[in-house]
N, CA and C atoms as an extended XYZ file, in Angstrom:
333
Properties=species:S:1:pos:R:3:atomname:S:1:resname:S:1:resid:I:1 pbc="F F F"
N        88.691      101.891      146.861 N   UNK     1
C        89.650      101.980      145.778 CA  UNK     1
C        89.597      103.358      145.118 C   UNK     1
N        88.492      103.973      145.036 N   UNK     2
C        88.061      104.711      144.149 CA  UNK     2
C        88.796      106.238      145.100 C   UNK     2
N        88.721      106.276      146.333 N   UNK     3
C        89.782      107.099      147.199 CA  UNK     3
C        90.981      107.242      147.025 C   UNK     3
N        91.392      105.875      147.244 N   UNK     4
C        93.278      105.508      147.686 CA  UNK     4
C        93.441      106.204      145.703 C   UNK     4
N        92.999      105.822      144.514 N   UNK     5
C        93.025      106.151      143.308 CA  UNK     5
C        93.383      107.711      143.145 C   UNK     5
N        91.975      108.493      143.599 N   UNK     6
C        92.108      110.223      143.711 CA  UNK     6
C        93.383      110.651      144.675 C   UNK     6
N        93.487      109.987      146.061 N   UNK     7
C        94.527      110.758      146.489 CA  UNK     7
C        95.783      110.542      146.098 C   UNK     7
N        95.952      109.414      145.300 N   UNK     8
C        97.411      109.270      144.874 CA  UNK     8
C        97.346      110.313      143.139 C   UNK     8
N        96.414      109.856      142.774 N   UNK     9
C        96.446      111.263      141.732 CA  UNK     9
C        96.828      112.508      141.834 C   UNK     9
N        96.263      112.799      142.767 N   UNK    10
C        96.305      114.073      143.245 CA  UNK    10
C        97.925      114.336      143.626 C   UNK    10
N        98.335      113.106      144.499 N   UNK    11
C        99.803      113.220      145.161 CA  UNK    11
C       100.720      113.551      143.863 C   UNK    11
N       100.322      112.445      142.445 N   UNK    12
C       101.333      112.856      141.358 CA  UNK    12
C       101.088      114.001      140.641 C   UNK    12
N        99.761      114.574      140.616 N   UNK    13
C        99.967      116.135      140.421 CA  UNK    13
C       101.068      116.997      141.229 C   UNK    13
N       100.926      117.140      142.698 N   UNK    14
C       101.771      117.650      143.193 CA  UNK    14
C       103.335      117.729      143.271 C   UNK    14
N       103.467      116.179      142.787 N   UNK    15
C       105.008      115.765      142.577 CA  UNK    15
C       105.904      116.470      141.573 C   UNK    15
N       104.524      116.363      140.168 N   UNK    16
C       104.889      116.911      139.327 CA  UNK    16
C       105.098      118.531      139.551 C   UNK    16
N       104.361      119.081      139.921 N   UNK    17
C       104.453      120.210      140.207 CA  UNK    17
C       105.941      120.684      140.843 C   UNK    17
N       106.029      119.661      141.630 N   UNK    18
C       107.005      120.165      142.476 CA  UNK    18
C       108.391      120.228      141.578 C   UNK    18
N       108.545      118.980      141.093 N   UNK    19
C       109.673      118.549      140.374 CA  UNK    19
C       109.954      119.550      139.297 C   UNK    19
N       109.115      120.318      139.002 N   UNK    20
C       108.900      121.551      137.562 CA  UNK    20
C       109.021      122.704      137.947 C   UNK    20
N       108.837      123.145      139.239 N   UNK    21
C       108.097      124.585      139.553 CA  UNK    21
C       109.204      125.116      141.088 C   UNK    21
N       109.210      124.147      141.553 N   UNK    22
C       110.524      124.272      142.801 CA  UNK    22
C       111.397      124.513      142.582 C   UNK    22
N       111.584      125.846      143.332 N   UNK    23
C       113.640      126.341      143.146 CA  UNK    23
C       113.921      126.462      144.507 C   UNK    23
N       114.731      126.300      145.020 N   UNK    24
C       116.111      126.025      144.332 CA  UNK    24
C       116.253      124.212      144.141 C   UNK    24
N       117.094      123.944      144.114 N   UNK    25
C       117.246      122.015      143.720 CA  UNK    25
C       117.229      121.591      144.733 C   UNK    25
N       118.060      122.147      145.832 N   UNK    26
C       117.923      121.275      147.384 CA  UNK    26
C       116.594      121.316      147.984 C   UNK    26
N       115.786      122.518      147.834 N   UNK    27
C       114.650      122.863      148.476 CA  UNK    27
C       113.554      121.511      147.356 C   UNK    27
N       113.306      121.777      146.073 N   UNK    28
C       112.798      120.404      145.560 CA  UNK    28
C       112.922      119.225      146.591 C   UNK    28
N       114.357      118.699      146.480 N   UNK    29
C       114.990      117.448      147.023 CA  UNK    29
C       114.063      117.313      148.342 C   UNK    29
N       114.405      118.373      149.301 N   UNK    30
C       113.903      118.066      150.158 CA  UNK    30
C       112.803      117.650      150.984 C   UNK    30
N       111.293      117.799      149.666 N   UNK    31
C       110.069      117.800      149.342 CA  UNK    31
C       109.963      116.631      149.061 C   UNK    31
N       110.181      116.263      148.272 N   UNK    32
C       110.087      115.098      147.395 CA  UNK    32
C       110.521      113.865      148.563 C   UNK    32
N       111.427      114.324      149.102 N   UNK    33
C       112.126      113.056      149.549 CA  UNK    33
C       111.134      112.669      151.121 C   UNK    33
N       110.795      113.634      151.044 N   UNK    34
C       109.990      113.801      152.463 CA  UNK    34
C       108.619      113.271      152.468 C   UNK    34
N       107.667      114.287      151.500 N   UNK    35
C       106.431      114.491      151.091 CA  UNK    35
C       106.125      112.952      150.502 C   UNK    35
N       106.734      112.374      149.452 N   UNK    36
C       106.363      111.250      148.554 CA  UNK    36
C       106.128      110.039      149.699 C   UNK    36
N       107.494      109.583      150.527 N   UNK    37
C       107.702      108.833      151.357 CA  UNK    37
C       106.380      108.242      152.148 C   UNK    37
N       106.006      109.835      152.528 N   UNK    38
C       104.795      110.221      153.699 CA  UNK    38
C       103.381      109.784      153.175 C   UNK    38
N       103.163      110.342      152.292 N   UNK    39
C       101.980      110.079      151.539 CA  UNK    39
C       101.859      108.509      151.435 C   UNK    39
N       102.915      107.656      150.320 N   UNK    40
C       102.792      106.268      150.559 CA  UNK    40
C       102.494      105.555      151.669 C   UNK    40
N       103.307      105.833      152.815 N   UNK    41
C       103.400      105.595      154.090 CA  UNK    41
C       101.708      105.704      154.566 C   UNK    41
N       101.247      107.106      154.436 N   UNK    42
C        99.952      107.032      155.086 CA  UNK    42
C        99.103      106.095      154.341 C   UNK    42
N        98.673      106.453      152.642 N   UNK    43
C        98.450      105.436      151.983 CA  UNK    43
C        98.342      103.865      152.588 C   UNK    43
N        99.624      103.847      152.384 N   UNK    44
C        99.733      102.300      152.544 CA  UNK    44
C        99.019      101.552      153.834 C   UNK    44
N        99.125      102.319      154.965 N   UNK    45
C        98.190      102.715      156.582 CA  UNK    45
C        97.058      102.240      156.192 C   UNK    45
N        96.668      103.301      155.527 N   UNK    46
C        94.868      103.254      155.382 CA  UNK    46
C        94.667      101.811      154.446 C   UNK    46
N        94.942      102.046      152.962 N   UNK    47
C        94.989      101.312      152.886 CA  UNK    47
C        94.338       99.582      153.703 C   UNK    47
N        95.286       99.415      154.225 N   UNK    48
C        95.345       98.471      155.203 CA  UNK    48
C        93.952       97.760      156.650 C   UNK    48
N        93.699       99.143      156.439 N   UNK    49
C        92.664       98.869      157.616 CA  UNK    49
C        91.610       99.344      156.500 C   UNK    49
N        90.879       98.540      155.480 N   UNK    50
C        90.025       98.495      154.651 CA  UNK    50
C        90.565       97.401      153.426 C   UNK    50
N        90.270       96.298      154.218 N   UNK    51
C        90.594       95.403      153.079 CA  UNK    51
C        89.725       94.782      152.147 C   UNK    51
N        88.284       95.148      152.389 N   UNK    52
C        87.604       95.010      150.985 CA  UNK    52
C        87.729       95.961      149.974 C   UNK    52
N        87.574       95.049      148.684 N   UNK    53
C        88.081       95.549      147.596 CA  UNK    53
C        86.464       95.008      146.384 C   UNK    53
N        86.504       96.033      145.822 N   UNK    54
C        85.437       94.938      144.615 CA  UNK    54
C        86.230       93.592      143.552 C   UNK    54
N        85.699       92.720      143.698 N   UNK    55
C        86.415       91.973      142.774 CA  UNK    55
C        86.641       92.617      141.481 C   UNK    55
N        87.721       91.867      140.924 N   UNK    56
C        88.497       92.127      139.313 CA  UNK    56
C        88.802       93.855      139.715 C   UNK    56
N        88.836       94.261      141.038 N   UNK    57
C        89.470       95.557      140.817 CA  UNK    57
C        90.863       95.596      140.308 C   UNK    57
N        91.609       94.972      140.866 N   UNK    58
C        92.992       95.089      140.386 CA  UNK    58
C        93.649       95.033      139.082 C   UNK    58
N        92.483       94.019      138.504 N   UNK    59
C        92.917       94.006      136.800 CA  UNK    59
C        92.294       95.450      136.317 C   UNK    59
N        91.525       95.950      136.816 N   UNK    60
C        90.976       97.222      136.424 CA  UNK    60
C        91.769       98.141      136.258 C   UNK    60
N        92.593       98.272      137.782 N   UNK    61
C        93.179       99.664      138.499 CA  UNK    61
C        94.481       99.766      137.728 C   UNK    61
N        95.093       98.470      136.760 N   UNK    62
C        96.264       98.478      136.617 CA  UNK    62
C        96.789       99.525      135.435 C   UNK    62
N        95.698       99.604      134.837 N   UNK    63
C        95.777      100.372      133.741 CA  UNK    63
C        95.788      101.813      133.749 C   UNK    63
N        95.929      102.246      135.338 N   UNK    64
C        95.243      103.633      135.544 CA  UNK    64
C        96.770      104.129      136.190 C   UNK    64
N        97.247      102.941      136.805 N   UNK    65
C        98.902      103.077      137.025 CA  UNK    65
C        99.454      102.772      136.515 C   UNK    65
N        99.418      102.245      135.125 N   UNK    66
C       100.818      102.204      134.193 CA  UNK    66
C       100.402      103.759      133.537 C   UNK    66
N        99.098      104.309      133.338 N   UNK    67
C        98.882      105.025      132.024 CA  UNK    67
C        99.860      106.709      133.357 C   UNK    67
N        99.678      106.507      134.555 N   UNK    68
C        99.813      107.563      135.381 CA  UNK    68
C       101.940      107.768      135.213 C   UNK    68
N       101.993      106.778      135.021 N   UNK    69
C       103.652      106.333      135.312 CA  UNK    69
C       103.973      106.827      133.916 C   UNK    69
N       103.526      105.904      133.146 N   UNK    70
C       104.231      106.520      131.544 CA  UNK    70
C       103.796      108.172      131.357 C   UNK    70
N       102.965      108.773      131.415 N   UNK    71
C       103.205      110.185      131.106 CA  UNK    71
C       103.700      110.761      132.163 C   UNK    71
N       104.089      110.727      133.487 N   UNK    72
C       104.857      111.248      134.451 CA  UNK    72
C       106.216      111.126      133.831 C   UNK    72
N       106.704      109.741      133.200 N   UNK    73
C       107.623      109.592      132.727 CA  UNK    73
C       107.832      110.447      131.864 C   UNK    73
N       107.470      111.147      130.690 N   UNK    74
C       107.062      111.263      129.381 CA  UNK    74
C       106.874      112.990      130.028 C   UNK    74
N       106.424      113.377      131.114 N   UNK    75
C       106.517      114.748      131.122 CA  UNK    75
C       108.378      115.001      131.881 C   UNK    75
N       108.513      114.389      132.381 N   UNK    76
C       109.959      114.790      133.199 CA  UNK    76
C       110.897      114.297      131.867 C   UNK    76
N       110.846      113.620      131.137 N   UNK    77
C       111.901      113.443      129.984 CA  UNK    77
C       111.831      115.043      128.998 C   UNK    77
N       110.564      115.345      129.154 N   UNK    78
C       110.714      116.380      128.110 CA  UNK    78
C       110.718      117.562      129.080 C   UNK    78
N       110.311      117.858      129.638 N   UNK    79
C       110.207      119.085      130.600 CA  UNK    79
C       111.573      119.386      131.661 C   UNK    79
N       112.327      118.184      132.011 N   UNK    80
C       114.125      118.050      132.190 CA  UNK    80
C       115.110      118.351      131.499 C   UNK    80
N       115.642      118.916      131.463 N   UNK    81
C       116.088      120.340      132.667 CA  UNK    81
C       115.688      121.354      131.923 C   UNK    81
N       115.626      121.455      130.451 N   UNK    82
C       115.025      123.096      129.620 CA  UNK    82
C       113.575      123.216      130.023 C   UNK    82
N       112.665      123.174      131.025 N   UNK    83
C       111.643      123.534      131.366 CA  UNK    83
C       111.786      123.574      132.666 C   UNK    83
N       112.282      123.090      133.214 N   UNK    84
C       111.945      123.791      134.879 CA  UNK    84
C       111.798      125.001      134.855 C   UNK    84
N       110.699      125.299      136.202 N   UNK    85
C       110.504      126.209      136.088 CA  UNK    85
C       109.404      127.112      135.642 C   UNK    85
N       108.901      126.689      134.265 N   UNK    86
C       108.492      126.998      133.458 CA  UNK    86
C       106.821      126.136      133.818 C   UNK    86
N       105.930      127.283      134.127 N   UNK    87
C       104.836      127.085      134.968 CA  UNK    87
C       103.539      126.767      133.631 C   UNK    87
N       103.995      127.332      132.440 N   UNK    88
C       103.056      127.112      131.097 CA  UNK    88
C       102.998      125.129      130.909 C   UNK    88
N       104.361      125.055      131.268 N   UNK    89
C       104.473      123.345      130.590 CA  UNK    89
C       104.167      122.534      131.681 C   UNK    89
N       104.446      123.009      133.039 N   UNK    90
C       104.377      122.004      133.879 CA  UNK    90
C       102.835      121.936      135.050 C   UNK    90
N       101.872      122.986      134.724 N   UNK    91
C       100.687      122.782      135.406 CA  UNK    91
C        99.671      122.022      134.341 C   UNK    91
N        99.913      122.415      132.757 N   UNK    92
C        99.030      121.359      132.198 CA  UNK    92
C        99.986      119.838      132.399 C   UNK    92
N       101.093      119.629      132.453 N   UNK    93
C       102.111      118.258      132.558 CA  UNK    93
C       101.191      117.824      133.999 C   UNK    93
N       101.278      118.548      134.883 N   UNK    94
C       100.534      117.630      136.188 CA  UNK    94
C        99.257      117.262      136.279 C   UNK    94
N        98.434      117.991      135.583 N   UNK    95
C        96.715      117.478      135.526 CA  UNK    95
C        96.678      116.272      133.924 C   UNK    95
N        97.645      116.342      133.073 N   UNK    96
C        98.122      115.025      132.248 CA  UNK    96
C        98.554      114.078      133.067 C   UNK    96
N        99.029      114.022      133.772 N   UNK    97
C        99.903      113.163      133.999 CA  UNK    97
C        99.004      112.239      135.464 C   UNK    97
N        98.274      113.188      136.227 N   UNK    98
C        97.261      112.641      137.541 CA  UNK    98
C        95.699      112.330      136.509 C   UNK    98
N        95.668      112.754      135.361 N   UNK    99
C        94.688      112.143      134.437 CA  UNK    99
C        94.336      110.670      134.987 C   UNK    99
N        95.039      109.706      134.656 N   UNK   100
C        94.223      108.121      134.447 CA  UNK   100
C        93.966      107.974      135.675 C   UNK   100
N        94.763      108.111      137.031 N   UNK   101
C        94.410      107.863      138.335 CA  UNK   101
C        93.035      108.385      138.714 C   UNK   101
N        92.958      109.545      138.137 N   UNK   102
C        91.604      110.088      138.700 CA  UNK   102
C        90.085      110.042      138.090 C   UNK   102
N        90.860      109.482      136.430 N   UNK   103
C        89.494      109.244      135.935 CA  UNK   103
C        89.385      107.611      135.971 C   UNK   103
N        90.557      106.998      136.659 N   UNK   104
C        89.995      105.608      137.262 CA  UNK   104
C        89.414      105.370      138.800 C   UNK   104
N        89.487      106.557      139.462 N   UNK   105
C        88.538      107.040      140.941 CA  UNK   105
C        87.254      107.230      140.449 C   UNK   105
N        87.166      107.695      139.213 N   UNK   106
C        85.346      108.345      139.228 CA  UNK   106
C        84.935      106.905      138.771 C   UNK   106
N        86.485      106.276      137.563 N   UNK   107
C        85.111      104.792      137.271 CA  UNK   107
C        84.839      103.748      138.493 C   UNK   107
N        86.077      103.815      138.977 N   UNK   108
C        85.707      102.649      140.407 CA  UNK   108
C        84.821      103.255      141.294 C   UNK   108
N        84.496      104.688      141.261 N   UNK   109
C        83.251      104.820      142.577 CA  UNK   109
C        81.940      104.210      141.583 C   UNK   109
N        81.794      103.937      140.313 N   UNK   110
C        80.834      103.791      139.543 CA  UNK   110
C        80.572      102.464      139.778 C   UNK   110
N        81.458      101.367      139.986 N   UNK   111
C        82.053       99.871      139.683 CA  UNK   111
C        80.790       99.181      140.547 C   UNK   111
């Protein structure tokens, strides 16, 4: 858990990044639409072929993906469209925003 947690963190750092820092709009698009897909996809793979889990993980983990979703949310509402671009708002927005995922990887390797 404490893996699949960091690399999807990590993935919404990059997203964010991308979504903030990528020009032109098609070249974004074309990342996103590609890159996100892929990642889940492998994710979801691995995933799969490791189906132990520690118990009560899931009530754990849930909190680490709503808290990852609402400030992803919460950086693209404010950082859309008068910040693109703009590399001051959107590299601290991506290490905010991959925050709970990754400091719920260090607690589940602890668990």
């Amino acid at each position: 858990m404490s893996t699949y947690l960091a690399v999807f963190g990590v993935g919404f750092a990059v997203l964010t990044l991308v979504l903030g820092l990528v020009e032109p709009l098609s070249l974004r698009l074309i990342l996103i639409s590609t890159g996100w897909p892929l990642l889940i996809g492998v994710m979801v793979v691995w995933a799969t072929r490791r189906p132990a889990s520690l118990r009560g993980s899931s009530s754990r983990v849930i909190k680490y993906w709503i808290g990852t979703a609402a400030l992803y949310g919460i950086a693209l509402v404010i950082g859309t469209p008068g910040l693109v671009g703009e590399a001051r708002y959107w590299i601290p927005a991506a290490v905010v925003v991959a925050a709970p995922l990754l400091i719920g990887a260090v607690l589940e390797r602890r668990a």
